[in-house]
C-alpha positions in Angstrom: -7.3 -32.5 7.0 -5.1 -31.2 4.3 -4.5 -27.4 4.6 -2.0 -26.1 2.4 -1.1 -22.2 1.8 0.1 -20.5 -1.2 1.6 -17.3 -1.0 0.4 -15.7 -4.3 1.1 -11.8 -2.6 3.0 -9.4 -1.0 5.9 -11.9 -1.2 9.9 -10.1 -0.6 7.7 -7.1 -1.1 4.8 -5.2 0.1 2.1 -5.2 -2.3 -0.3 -7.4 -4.0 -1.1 -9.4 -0.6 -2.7 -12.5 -1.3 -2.8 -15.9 0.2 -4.7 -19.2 -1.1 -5.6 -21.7 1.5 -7.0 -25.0 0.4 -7.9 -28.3 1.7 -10.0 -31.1 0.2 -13.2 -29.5 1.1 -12.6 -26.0 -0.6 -10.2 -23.2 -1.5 -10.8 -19.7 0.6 -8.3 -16.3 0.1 -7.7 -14.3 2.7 -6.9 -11.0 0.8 -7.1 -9.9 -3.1 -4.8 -6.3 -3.4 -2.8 -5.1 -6.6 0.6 -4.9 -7.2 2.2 -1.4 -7.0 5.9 -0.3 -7.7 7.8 -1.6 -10.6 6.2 -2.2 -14.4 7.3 -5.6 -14.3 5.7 -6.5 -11.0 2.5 -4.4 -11.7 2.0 -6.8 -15.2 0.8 -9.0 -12.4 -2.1 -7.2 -12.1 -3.3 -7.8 -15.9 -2.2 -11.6 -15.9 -4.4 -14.2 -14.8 -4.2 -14.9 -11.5 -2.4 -18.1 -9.9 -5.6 -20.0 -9.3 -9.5 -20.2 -11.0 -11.5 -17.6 -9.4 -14.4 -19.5 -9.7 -13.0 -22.2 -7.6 -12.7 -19.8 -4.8 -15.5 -20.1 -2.2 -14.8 -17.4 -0.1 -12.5 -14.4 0.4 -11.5 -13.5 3.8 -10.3 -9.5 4.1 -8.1 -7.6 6.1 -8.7 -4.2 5.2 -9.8 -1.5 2.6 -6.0 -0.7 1.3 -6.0 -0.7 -2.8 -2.6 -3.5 -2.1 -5.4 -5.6 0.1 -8.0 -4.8 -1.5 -7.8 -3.6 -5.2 -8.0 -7.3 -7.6 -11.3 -8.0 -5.9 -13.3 -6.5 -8.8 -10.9 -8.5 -10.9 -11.6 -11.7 -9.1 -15.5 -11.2 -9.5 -15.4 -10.2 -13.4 -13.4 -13.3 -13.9 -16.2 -16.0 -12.2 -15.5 -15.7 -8.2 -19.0 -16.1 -7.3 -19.0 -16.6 -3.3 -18.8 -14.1 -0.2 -16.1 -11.7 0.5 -16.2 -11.3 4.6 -15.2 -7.8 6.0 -15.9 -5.5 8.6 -18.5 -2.9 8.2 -16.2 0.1 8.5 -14.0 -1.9 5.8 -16.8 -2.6 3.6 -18.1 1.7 3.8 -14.4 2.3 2.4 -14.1 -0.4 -0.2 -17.3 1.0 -1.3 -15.6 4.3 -2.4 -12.4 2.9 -3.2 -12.6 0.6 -5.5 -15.2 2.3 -8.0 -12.6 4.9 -7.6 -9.7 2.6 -8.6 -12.0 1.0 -11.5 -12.4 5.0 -12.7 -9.0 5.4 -12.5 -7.7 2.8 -14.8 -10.1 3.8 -17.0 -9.4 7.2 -17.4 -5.7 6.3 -17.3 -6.1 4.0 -20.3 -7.9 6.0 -22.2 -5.0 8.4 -21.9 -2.7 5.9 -22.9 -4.8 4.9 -25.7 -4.6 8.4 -27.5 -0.7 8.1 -26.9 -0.7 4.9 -28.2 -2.8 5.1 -31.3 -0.5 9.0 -32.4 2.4 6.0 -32.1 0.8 3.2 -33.7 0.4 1.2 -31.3 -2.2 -1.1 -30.1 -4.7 -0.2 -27.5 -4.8 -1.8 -24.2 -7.7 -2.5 -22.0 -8.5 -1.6 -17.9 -7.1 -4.5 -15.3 -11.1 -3.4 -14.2 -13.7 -0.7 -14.6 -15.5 0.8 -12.4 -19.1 -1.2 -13.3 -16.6 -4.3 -12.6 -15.8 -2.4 -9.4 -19.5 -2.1 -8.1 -20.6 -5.4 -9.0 -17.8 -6.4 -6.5 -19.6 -4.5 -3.8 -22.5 -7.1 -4.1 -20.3 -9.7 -2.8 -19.7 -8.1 0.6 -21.0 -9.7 4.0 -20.6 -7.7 7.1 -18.5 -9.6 10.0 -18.5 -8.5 13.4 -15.2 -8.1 15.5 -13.8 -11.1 18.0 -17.1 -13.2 16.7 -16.4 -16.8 14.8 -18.2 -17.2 11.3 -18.2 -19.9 9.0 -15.4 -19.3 6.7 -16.0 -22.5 4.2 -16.8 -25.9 4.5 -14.5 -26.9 7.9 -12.9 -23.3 8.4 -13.9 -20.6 10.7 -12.8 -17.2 11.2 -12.6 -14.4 13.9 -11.6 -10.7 13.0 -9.4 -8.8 15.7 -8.8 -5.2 15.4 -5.3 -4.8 13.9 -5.1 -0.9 15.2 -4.1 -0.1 11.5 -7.2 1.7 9.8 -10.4 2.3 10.2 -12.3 -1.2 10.1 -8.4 -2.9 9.7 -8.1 -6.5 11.2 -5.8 -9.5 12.0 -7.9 -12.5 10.6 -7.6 -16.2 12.7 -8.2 -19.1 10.8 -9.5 -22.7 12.5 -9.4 -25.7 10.7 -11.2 -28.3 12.0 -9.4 -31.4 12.3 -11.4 -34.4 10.0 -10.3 -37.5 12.0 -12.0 -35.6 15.2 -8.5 -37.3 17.0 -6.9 -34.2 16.9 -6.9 -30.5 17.9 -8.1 -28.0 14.9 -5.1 -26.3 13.0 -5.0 -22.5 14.1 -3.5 -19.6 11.8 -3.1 -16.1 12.6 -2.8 -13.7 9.5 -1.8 -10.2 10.8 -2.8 -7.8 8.0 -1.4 -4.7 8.4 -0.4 -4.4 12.2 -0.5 -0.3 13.6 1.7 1.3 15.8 1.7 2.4 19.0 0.4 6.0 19.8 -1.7 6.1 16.5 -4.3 8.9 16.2 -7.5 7.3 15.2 -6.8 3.8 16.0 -6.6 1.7 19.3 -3.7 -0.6 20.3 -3.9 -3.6 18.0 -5.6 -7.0 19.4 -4.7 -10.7 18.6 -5.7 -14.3 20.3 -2.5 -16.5 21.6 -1.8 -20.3 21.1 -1.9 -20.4 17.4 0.2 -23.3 15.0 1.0 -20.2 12.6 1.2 -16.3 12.1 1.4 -15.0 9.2 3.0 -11.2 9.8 3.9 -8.2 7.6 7.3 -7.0 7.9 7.0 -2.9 6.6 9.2 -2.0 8.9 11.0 -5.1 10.2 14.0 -3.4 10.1 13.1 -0.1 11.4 13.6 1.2 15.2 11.6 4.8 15.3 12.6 7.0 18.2 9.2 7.0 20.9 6.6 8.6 19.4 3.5 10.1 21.6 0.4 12.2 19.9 2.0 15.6 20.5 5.9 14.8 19.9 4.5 13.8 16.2 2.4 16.8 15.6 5.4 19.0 17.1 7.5 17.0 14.0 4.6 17.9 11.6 4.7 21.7 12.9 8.6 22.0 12.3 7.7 20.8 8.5 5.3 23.1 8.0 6.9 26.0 9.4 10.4 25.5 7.3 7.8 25.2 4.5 6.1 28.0 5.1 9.4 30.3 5.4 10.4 28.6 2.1 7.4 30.7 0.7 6.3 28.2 -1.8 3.3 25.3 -1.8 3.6 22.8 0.8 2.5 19.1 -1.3 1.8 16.2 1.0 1.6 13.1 -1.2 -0.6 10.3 1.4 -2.8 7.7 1.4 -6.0 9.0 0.7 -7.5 6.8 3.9 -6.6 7.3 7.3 -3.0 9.5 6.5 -5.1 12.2 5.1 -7.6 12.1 8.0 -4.6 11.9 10.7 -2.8 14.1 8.9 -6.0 16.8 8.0 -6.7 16.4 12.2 -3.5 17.5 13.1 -2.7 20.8 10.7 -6.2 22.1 12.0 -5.7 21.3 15.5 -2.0 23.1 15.4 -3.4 25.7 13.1 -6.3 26.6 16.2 -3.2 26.2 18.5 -1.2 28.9 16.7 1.6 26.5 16.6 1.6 26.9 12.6 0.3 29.4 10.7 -3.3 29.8 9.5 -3.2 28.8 5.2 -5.4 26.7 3.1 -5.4 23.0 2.9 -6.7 21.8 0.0 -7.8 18.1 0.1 -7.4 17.2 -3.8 -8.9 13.8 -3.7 -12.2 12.9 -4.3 -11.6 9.7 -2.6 -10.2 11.1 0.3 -13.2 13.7 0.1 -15.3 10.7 0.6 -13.2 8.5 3.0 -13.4 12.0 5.5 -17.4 11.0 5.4 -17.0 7.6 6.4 -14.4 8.8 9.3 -17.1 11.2 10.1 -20.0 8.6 10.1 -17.7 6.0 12.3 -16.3 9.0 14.6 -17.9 7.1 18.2 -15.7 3.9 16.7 -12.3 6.0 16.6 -10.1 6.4 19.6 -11.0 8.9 21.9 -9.4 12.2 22.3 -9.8 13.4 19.1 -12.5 15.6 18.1 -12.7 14.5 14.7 -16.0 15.7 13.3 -15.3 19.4 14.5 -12.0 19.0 13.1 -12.5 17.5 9.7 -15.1 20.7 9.4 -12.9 23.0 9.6 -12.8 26.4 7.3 -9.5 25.5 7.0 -9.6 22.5 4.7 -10.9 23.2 1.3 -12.1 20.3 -0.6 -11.7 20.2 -4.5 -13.3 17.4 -5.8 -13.9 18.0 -9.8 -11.2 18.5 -11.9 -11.7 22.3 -12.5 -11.6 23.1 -8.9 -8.4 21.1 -8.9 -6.7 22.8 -11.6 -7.4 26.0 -9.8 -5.5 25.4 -7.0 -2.6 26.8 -9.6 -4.1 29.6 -9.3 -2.2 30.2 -5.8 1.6 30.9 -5.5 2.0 31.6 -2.3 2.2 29.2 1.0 -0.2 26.9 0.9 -0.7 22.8 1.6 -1.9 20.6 -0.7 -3.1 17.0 0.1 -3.6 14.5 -2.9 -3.0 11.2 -3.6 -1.5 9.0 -4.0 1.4 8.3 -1.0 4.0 6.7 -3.3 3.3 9.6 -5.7 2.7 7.2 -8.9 -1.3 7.8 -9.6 -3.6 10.2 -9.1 -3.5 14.0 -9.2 -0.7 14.5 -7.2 1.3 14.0 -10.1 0.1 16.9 -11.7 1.0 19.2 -8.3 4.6 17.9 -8.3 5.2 19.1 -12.2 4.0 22.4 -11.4 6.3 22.6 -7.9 9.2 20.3 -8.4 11.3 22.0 -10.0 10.7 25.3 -7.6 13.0 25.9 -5.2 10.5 27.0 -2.9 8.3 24.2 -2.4 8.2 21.3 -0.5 7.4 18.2 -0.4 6.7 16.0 2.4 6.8 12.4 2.3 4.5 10.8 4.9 4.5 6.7 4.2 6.2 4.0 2.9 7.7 4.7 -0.2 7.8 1.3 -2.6 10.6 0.2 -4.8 10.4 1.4 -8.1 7.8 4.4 -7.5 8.2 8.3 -8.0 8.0 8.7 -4.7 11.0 6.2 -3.8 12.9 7.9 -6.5 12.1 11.6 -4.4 13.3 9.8 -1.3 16.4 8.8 -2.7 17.4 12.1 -3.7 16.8 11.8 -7.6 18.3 15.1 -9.3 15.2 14.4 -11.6 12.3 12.2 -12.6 9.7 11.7 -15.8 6.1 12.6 -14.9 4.1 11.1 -17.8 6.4 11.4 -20.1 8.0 14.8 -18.9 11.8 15.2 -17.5 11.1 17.4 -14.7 14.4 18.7 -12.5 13.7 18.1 -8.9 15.1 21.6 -7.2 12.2 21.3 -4.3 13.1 20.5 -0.5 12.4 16.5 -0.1 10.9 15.8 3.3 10.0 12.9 5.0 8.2 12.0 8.1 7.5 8.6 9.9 5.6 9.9 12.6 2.2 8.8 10.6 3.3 5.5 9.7 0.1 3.5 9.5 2.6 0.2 10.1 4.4 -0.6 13.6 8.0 -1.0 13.3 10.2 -3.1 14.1 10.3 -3.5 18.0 6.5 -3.2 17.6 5.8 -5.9 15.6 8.6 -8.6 17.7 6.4 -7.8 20.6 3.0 -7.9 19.0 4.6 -11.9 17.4 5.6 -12.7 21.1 2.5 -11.6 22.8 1.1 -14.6 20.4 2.8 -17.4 21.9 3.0 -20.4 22.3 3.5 -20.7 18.2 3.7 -24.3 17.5 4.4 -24.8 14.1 5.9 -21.3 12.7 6.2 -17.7 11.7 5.7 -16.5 8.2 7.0 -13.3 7.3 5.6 -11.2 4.2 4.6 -7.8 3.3 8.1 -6.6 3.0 11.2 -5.8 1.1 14.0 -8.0 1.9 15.9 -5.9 4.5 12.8 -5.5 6.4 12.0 -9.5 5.9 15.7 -10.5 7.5 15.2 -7.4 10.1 12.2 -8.8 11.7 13.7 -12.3 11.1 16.5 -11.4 13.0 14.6 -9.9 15.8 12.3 -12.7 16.5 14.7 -15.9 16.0 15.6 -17.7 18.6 14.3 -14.8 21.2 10.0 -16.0 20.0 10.8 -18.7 18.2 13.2 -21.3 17.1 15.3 -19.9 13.7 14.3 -22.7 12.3 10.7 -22.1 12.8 11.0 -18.5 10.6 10.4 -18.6 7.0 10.4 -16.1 4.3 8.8 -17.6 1.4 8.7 -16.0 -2.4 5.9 -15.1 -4.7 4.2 -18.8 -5.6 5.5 -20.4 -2.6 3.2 -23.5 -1.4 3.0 -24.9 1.7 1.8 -27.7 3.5 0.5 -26.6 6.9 -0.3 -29.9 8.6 2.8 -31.6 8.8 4.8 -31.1 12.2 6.5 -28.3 10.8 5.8 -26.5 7.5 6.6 -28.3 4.1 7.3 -26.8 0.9 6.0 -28.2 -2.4 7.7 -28.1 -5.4 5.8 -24.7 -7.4 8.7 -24.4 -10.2 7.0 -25.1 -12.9 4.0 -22.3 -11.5 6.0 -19.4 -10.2 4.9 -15.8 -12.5 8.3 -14.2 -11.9 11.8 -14.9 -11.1 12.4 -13.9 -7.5 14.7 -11.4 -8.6 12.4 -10.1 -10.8 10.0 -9.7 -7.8 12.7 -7.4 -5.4 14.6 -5.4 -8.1 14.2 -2.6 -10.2 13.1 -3.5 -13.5 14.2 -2.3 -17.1 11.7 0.1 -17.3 13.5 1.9 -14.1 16.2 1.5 -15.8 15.3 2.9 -19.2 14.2 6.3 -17.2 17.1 6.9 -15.7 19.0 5.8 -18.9 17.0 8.5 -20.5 17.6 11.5 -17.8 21.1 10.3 -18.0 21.2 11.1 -21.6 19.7 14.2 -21.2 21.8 15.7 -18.3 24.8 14.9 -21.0 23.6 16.4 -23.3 23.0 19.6 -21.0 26.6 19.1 -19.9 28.1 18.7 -23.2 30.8 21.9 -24.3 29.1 21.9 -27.7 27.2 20.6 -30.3 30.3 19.1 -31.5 30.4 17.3 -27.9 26.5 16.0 -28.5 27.3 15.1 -31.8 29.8 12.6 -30.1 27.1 11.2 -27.7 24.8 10.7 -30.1 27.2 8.6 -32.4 28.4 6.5 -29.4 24.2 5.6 -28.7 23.6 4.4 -32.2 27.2 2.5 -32.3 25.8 1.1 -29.1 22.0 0.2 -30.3 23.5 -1.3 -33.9 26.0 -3.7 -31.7 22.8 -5.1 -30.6 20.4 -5.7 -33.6 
């Protein structure tokens, strides 16, 4: 049989993961998330997709994540008509997220919409909305972990727990072999792969003897100092104490499942410890308001050790779920924390926190996650002297703090030893669901050592392969690829347009006089006319 594999996701970067398999008998995704970081790569999400949903006969997922997770609605509004296999906790999630995403893009556009029409401009339309979003939810079939189900006609799968989030999982793939001569083709798809010492999760599981693996590479290149339960909450307890001596608001942009829960956990726990001291956290995130009651319903599934339904009670945590109790939270100058989404700070009512804080000295913010090219919160990380928050130029004069502790990702080490504790690998070793440092980190770490060099690829967005050869074979997608591959890993105009823009303002600060501006402002149109 046939099988080939098009990587139509999370290729040289880490959202949008998405892979098409097909053979002769049918066409099955494992995967349907959206695009995050910059505009260009995001259009993705409002073009059609790379195949005919309605073609599709099944859709195989890893986990709740919006970059997992998030075109699914899409995928259903535009014909997909067959099952979309998950685990239960996975399926309670998606069943909060992405109505939430659908409301969202709604409200977002709507927005836009009265910008656009005050500037004459035409409106523009949801990716989905949040009816789209529940008639998705129809489609979901509960799977069971380390138990084989029919996938599609002559493919079965078996969910392992990827140790990542709550209901996460490392999907294998068998294809039966037609001639019945020969053995059935085996591919492991890793998902998102957790680290060691996580809070809420157990140590990832996986089966051996596979022809492929198909691995994300977050942090491929990363090597994170040994991290146990208590060093990282000692980390988090530093933060929040040279936050609290700062004497402003404390805003924790995260992921508004499983960070916010970790990180919720551990500021009570130290709080009851007396190793910070006692303030408000406000959770400002109806999604996360509602993920905390599906960690609360699945507490007996969680790793052991932590008390979680005691802790996620607590008179601590304040939960602000309309948008009035949110906009109180201004009301407080003081020390206090503030969780929102989202964790790369580009959606979501965050946003709003950081315009009122950023340019304070006395705030902080602390970056927990992964931070994607081309998002406000990569921009933070990189030490931006300021940013535009719809549409504002705000000066960034708040501490900038990050913390790895709470990755939900393994690093590097991690993930070369969770790819060698697969072998024997036959055929080969995909690496996706990375930027490219991290892609020739992990490359580097696993070559030769796991795995032949030769035996490592790293394909781009559109990639096909055939799987059944002896060793992997690329087909020829020119003619069907959506985006350059340098369109794919760098910054895109619109980056550079706002930081053309700052630019143009901190001159214009700067200038001596208004002599000095008047010069700027001749040079600009001398500069725009050259190119009409």
């Amino acid at each position: 049989m046939s099988v080939t594999l098009r990587f139509c996701g999370a290729s040289r970067t880490v959202t949008g993961s998405c892979y098409l398999f097909e053979t002769k008998a049918g066409r099955m995704l494992v995967d349907c998330g959206l695009f995050q970081g910059p505009k260009t790569l995001k259009a993705l999400n409002y073009s059609r997709f790379p195949f005919h949903p309605a073609d599709i006969d099944t859709v195989l997922l890893t986990h709740a994540h919006i970059d997992h997770s998030g075109l699914l609605p899409k995928l259903v509004r535009e014909g997909f008509r067959g099952r979309i296999l998950a685990t239960r906790g996975t399926i309670d999630l998606c069943s909060y997220m992405l109505p939430d995403a659908g409301s969202i893009q709604e409200s977002e556009v709507e927005a836009l919409n009265r910008r656009n029409a005050a500037r004459g401009r035409a409106e523009v339309s949801p990716i989905y909305t949040q009816a789209d979003a529940f008639a998705a939810l129809d489609h979901f079939h509960a799977v069971e972990y380390e138990t084989w189900v029919p996938a599609m006609t002559g493919a079965r799968a078996r969910y392992w727990n990827a140790g990542h989030l709550l209901g996460s999982a490392s999907i294998e793939i068998e294809f039966a072999d037609e001639g019945g001569a020969g053995k059935p083709l085996r591919v492991l798809l890793s998902g998102d792969i957790g680290p060691d010492a996580k809070l809420l999760q157990p140590d990832p599981e996986a089966p051996t003897g596979l022809d492929y693996i198909v691995c994300e590479s977050t942090y491929g290149d990363r090597d994170r100092p040994p991290v146990t339960r208590e060093s990282r909450r000692q980390v988090l307890a530093a933060e929040v104490r040279e936050a609290q001596a700062a004497g402003g608001a404390l805003l924790i942009p995260a992921f508004a499942v499983e960070r916010t829960q970790e990180l919720i956990v551990d500021l009570v726990d130290l709080m009851e410890r007396g190793d910070i001291p006692a303030a408000p956290i406000f959770l400002d995130s109806p999604l996360a308001i509602r993920a905390t009651e599906v960690f609360r319903a699945h507490a007996e599934t969680l790793e052991p050790g932590a008390d979680v339904n005691r802790l996620l009670s607590s008179p601590h945590l304040r939960c602000t779920e309309t948008v009035e109790e949110s906009k109180s939270i201004a009301r407080f100058t003081g020390f206090h924390i503030v969780i929102a989404a989202s964790g790369m700070c580009d959606a979501g009512r965050i946003r709003h926190h950081l315009k009122r804080w950023l340019w304070q000295a006395n705030a902080t913010v602390l970056l927990s996650g992964f931070q994607a090219q081309g998002t406000l919160g990569r921009f933070l990380d990189g030490g931006a002297k300021a940013v535009r928050i719809q549409g504002e130029e705000i000066k960034v004069k708040a501490r900038i703090r990050r913390i790895d502790e709470y990755s939900g990702h393994a690093d590097g080490p991690e993930l070369a030893r969770w790819i060698a504790a697969r072998r024997p690998i036959r055929r080969g070793v995909f690496l996706q669901h990375g930027e490219q440092p991290a892609l020739e980190g992990l490359s580097e770490r696993i070559a030769e050592r796991t795995v032949p060099a030769a035996q490592v690829f790293i394909p781009i967005l559109d990639d096909v392969y055939e799987l059944t050869t002896k060793a992997p074979t690329p087909l020829d997608v020119t003619l069907r690829r959506r985006l350059e591959p340098a369109a794919v890993v760098n910054l895109d105009w619109h980056n550079d347009m706002s930081k053309l823009i700052l630019d143009i303002d901190a001159a214009m600060d700067a200038a001596a006089d208004d002599r000095a501006r008047g010069v700027i402002v001749r040079r600009l149109k001398r500069a725009l006319e050259a190119n009409q």
